[in-house]
ROTOR-114769 format. One record per residue: x, y, z of N, C-alpha, C in turn; residue in one letter; residue number from 0. Coordinates in steps of 0.2 Angstrom, whole numbers. Last residue first. Layout:
REM ROTOR-114769
- X|Y|Z|X|Y|Z|X|Y|Z|A|NUM
...
//
This chain:
REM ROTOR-114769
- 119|79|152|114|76|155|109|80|155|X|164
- 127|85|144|127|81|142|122|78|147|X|163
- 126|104|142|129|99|145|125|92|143|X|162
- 117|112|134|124|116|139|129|110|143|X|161
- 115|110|115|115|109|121|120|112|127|X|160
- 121|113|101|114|117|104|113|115|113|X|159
- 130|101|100|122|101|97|117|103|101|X|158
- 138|107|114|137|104|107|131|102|107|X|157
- 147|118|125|141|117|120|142|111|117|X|156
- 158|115|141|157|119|135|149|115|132|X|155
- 162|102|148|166|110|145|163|111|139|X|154
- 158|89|151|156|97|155|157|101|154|X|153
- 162|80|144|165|81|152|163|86|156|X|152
- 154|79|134|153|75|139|156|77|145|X|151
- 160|93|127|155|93|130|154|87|135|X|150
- 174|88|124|175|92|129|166|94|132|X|149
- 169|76|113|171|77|119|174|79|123|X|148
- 164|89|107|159|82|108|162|80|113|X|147
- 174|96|101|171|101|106|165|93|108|X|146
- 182|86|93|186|89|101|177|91|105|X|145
- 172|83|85|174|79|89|178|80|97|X|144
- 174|96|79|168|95|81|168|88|87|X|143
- 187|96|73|184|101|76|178|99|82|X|142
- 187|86|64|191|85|71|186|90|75|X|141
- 174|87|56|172|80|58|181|84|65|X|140
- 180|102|51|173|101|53|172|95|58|X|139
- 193|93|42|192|100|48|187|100|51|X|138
- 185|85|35|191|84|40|191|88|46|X|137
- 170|89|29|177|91|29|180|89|35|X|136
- 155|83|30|160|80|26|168|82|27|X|135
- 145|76|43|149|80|42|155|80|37|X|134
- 138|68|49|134|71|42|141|76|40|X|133
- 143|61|62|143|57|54|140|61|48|X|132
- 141|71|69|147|72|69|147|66|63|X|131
- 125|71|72|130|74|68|136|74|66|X|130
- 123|55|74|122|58|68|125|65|68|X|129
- 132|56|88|132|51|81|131|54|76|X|128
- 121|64|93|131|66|94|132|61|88|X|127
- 107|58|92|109|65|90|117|65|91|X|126
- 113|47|100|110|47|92|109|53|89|X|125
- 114|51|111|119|46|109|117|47|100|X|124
- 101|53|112|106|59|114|112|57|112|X|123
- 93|41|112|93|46|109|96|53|109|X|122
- 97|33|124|100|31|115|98|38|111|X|121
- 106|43|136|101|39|131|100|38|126|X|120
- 122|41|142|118|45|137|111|41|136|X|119
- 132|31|146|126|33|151|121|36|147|X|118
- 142|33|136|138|25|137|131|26|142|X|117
- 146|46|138|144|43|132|137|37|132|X|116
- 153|44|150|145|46|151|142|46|145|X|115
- 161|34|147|157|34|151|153|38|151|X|114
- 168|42|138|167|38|135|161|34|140|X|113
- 176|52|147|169|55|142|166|49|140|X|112
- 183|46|153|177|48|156|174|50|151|X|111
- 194|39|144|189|35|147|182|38|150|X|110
- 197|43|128|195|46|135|191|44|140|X|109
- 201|35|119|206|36|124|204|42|129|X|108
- 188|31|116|191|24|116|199|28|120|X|107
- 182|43|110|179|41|115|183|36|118|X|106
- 193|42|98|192|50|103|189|48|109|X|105
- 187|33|90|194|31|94|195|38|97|X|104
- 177|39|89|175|30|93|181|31|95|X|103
- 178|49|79|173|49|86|173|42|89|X|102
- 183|39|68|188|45|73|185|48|80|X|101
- 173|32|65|179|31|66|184|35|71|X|100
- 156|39|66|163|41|63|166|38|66|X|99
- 142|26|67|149|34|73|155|31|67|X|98
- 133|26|53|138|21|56|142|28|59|X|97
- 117|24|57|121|29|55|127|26|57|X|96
- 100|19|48|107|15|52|111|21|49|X|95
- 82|19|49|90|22|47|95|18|50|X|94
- 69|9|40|74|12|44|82|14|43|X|93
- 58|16|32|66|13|30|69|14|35|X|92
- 47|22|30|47|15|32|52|13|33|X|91
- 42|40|33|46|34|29|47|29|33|X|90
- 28|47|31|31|44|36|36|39|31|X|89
- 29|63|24|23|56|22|28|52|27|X|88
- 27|79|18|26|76|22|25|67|21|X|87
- 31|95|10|26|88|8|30|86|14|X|86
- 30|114|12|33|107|14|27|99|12|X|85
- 34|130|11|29|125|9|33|116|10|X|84
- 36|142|26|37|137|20|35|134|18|X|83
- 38|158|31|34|152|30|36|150|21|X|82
- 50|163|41|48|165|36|43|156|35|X|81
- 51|165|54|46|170|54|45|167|46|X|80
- 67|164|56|65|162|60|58|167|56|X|79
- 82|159|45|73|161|43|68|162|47|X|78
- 94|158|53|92|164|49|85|167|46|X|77
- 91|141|54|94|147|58|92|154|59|X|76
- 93|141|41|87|140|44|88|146|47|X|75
- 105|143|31|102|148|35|96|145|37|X|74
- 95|130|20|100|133|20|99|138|24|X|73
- 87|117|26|87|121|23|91|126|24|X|72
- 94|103|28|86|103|25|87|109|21|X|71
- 104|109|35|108|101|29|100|103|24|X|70
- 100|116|45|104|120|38|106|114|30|X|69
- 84|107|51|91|110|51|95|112|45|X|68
- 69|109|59|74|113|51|81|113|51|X|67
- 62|97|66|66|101|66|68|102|58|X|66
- 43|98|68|49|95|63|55|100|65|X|65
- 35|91|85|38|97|81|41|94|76|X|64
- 22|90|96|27|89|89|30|92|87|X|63
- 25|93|114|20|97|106|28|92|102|X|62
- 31|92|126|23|91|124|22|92|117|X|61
- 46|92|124|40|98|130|29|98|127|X|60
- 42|87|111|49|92|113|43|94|118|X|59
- 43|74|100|39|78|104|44|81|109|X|58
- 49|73|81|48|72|87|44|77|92|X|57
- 52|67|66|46|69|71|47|69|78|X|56
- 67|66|57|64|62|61|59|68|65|X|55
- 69|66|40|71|70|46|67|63|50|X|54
- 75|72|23|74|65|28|73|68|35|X|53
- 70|80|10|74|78|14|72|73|17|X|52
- 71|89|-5|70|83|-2|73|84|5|X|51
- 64|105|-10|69|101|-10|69|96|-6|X|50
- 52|113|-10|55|110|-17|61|104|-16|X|49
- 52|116|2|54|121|-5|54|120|-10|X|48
- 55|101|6|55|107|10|57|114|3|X|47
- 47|86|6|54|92|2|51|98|7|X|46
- 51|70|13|46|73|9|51|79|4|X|45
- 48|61|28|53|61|23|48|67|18|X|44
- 50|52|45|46|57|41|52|59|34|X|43
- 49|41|57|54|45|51|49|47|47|X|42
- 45|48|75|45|46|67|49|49|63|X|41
- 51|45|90|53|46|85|50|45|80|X|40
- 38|43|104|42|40|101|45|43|94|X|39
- 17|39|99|23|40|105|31|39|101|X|38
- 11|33|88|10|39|91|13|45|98|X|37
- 10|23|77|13|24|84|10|33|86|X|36
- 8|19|62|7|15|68|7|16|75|X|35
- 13|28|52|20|23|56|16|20|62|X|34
- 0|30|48|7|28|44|9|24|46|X|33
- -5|36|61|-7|31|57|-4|27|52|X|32
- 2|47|63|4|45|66|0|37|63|X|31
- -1|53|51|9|50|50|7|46|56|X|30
- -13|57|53|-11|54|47|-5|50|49|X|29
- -11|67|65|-16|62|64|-14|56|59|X|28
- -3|77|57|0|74|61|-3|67|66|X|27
- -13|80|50|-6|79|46|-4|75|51|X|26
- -19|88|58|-26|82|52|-19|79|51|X|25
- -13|98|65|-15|92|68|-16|84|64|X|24
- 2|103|54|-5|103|56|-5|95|60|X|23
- 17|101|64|13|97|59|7|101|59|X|22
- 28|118|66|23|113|67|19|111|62|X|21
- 45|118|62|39|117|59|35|114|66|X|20
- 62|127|70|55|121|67|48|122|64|X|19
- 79|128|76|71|128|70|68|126|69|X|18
- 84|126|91|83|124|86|78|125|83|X|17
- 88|133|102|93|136|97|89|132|90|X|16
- 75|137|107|82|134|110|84|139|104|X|15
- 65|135|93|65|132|103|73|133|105|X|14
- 56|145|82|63|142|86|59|140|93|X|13
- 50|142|65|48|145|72|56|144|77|X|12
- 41|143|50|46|142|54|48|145|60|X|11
- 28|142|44|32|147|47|35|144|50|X|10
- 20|134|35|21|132|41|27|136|41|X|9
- 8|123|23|14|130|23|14|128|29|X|8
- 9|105|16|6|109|21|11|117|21|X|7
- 4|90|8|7|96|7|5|101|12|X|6
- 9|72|13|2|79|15|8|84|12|X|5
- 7|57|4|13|62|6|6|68|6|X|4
- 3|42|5|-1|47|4|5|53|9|X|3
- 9|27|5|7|30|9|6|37|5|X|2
- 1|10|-5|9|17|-5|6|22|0|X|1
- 4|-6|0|0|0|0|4|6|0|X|0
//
């Protein structure tokens, strides 16, 4: 059975430091029918302006939200107010993100960081995963790695966050 992609507009908005859409309800009724569930991460897939992406559904402090981030849409960040036109439709496919190499042997000579790593919940563990795997330049993937592991230990930001707990 082919699933039914919803087209929907939606200002983009902020939490934190991150961008978002909200689902209309009827939309967000729909996906949650798709994928079966209604509690928990959906993967959702579709375009944002015309252009494709992958994301995952989440609830943040009670309410749905889509995150916008800059790989989606370019300056997100930068668009806070502007309204976008976006298709929608729950993807089937589960993801598999393989951690960077260099993030495994960063964690493998920092015993403590590596320990609260392990403490993390799969979902904060999969947020640090996935970005430091979307990342294509050297410089970007070290960079980002240092600051990943001086956040587990408590020095400092990464991904929008003040600390690892």
């Amino acid at each position: 059975m082919a699933l039914k992609t919803y087209k929907f507009k939606a200002a983009i908005e902020i939490i934190e430091v991150n961008p978002f859409v909200f689902i209309p309800g009827n939309v967000l009724e729909k996906l949650f029918e798709q994928s079966g569930k209604n509690k928990g991460p959906i993967r959702v897939k579709g375009l944002i302006n015309n252009n494709p992406y992958k994301q995952t559904l989440m609830k943040f402090k009670g309410l749905w939200r889509l995150y916008i981030n800059t790989m989606m849409l370019k300056d997100s960040s930068k668009r806070i107010g502007e309204e976008i036109e976006l298709t929608i439709v729950f993807d089937p496919i589960k993801r598999t993100i393989i951690p960077n190499k260099k993030f495994i042997k960063a964690l493998e000579a920092n015993i403590e960081a590596k320990k609260v790593f392990d403490e993390l919940p799969p979902s904060r563990k999969h947020e640090i995963i996935r970005y430091i795997s979307s990342l294509k330049r050297e410089t970007s993937i070290d960079r980002n790695i240092k600051k990943a592991i001086n956040f587990l230990l408590g020095k400092g930001r990464f991904v929008g966050r003040d600390n690892p707990w």
